[in-house]
N, C-alpha and C positions, 0 to 999 in steps of 0.2 A: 575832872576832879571838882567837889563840887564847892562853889565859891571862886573859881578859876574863870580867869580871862584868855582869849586863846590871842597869842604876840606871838613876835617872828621868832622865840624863841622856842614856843611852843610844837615847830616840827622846822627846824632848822632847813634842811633838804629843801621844803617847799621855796627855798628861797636862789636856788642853785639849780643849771638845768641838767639833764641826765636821764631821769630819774623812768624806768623805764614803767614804776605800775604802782600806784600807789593802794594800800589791800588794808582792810578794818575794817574801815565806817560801816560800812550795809552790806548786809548778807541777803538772801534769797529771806523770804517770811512765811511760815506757816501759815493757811487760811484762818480764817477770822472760825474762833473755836467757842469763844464763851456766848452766840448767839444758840448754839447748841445746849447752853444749861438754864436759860432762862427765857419770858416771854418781854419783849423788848417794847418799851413805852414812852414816850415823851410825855412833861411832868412843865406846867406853868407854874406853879408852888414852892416854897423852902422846905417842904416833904409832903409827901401821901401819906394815910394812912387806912388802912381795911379796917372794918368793925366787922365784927360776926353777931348774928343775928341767929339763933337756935330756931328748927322748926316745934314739929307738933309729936308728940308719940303717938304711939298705937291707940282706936278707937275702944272704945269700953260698952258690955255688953248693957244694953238699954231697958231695963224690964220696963213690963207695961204701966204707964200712969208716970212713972218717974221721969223726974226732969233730964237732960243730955248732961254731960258731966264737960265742963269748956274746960281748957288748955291754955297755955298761956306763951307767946316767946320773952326770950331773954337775951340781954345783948350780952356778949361776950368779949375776949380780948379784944384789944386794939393792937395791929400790928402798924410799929410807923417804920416808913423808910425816910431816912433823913440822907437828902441829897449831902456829897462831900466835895469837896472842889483840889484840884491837883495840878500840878502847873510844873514847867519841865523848860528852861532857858538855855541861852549861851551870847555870851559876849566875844568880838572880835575887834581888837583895836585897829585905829586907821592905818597906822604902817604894817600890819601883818595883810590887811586886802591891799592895799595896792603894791608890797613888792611877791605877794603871793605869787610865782609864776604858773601856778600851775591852776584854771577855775575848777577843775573839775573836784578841788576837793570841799572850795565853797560850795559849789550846787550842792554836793553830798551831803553837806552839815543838815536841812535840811530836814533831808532822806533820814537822816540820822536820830534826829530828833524823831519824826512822824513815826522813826521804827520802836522806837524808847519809848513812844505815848500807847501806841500799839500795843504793846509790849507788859506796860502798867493795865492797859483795860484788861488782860486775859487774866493776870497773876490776879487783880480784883477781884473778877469773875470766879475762879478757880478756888478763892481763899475760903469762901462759903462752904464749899464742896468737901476742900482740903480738911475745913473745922465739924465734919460734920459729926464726930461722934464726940468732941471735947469740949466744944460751946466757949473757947476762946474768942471766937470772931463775931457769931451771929449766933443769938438765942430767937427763939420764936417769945410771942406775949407770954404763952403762960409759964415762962423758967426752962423749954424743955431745949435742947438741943436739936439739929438739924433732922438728924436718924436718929430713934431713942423709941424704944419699949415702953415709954411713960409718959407718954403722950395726953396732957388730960382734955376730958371734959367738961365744959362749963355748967353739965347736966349732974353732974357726976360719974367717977370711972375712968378709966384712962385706956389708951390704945395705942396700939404698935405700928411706927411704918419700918421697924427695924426685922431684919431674917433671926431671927434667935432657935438656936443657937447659932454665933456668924460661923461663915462657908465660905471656903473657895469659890470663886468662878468655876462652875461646870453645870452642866445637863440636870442635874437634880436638887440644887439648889435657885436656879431659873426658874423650873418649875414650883418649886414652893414659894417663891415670892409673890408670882402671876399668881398663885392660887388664896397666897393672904392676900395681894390686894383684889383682888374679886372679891373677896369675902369683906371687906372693910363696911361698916356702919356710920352712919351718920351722929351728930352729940345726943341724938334721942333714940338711938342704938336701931335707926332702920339700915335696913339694907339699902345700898346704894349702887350704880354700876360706876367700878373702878376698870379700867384696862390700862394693861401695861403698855407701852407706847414707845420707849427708844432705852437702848444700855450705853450706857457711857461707864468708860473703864480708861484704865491709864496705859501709854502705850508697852508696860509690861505686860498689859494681858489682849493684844489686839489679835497676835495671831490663835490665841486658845477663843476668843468669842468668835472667831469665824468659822474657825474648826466647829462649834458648838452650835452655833445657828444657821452655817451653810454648808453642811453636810447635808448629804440625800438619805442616807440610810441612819441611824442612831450611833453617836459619834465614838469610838473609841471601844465597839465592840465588835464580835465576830458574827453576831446575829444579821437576818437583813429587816427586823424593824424598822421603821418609817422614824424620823427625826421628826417629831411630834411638831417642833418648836421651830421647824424651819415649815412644816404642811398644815399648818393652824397659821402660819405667817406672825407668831405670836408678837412680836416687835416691828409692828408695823413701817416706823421709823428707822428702823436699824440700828446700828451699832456705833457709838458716836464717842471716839477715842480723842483726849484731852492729852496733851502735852505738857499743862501743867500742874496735871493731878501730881500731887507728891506720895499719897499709897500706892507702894505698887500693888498692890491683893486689894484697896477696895473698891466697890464698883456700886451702881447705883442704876435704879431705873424710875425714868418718868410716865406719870400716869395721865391719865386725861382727865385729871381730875381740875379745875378750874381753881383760878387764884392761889397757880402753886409759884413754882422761885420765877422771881421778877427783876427786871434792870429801870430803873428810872432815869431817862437823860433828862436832867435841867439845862442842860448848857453843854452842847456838843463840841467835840473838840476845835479850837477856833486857833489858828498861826496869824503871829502879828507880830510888825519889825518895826523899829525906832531908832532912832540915834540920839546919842548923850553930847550935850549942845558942848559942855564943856571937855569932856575926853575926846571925843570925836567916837568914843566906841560905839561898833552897830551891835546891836541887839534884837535877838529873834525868842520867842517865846508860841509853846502852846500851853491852854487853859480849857480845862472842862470838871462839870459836873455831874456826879451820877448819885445812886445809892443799888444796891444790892441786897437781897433780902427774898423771902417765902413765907407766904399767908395761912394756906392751909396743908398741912402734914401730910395729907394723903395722897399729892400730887406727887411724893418723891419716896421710893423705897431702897432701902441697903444694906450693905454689908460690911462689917470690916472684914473683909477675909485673914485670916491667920497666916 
């Protein structure tokens, strides 16, 4: 509870022998999942930020005697990520450790805590993903939302990492995304190579992406066409289910496009203990710093599926 100090009152039993198993504190943990939606970096700074810097357009035809016609860049947004810092305590007065009879529930506090910080990085992690078509959480520099159709350019023009019309997860909606992002341009509207690279979907849709990508034959019909998408190896990366996506229908794929969603650690999670000279209460704390955030749009493509 929070503001709570934990005294012998606080689990009575601990105080009386018997007690054949004591059950809460820490559960088994899910693998570490939000290194899966971002490119992970340590940060000396009170934030980073990316600039974009526009190339050149197409070359222009040169008749004879006339001078070359030059080009110009232009910088573009700035995306900053601003480190945030999150801290997670507990207090335990001196009569509740020393008539504690039982340590094993100290050691756990602990355990307890490291699961709760744990716990805070993924839901972080997640929230990005979570806001991607509402722009509660994270806008990119220029206004747009994380997935969004209106993607603009600092050249002029705007562009899509979003599926429109949105789709379900299935076989022919996969296909169209891989195929918009192939086709994706640069802010001077060149062609660029985009490739699609890993799906991450929520564990409502784990077992339809497998069914969908590892399938030998084409999934879900009576033909024996070849599963394009499993024999092109389209998803190089695989299929990378999140626990704490909260859409179940939306799904997302990352491209290989550079300077896409990124984690910044300022200050990695550090556990530190004290005692209170005057309570006598001991004191355990972890503290860390991160930011969360995506640079350039094309590195991430989606869907709100319906």
């Amino acid at each position: 509870m929070p503001g709570g100090v934990i005294n012998t009152g606080s689990h009575p039993k601990a105080l009386w022998p018997g007690v054949h198993a004591w059950w809460g504190q820490t559960y088994t943990e899910h693998r570490t999942e939000y290194t899966d939606l971002y490119d992970i970096e340590d940060s000396g700074m009170a934030y980073e930020e990316d600039v974009q810097i526009t190339g050149f357009g197409l070359a222009e035809n040169k008749p004879e005697g006339s001078p070359v016609q030059y080009d110009s860049e232009i910088q573009g947004p700035v995306q900053r990520y601003m480190h945030l810092a999150y801290a997670l305590g507990y207090k335990v007065t001196y009569e509740e450790i020393r008539d504690n009879l039982y340590e094993t529930i100290a050691m756990r506090r602990a355990q307890a805590n490291a699961f709760s910080i744990a716990q805070t990085i993924e839901n972080l992690g997640a929230a990005m993903y979570n806001d991607a078509f509402t722009g509660n959480v994270f806008l990119f520099a220029d206004g747009s939302t994380l997935i969004s159709n209106a993607h603009v350019n600092t050249t002029g023009g705007t562009f899509s990492n979003r599926l429109t019309p949105d789709a379900d997860l299935q076989e022919g909606s996969l296909e169209d995304i891989s195929i918009q992002a192939m086709g994706l341009q640069n802010d001077r509207g060149l062609l660029i190579s985009i490739i699609p690279q890993s799906l991450h979907i929520s564990k409502n849709e784990w077992f339809n992406a497998n069914r969908i990508l590892k399938s030998v034959l084409q999934p879900g019909t009576a033909t024996n066409d070849i599963n394009v998408l499993k024999s092109t190896n389209a998803f190089p990366r695989g299929i990378k289910m999140n626990h704490y996506f909260t859409a179940p229908k939306a799904w997302f794929v990352r491209t290989d496009c550079l300077n896409g969603p990124k984690m910044f650690w300022r200050d990695r999670p550090m556990f530190d203990q004290d005692n209170d000279f005057d309570t006598m209460n001991a004191k355990a704390k972890t503290y860390f710093r991160c930011s969360f955030g995506a640079t350039d749009p094309r590195s991430l493509m989606g869907s709100n599926g319906p």
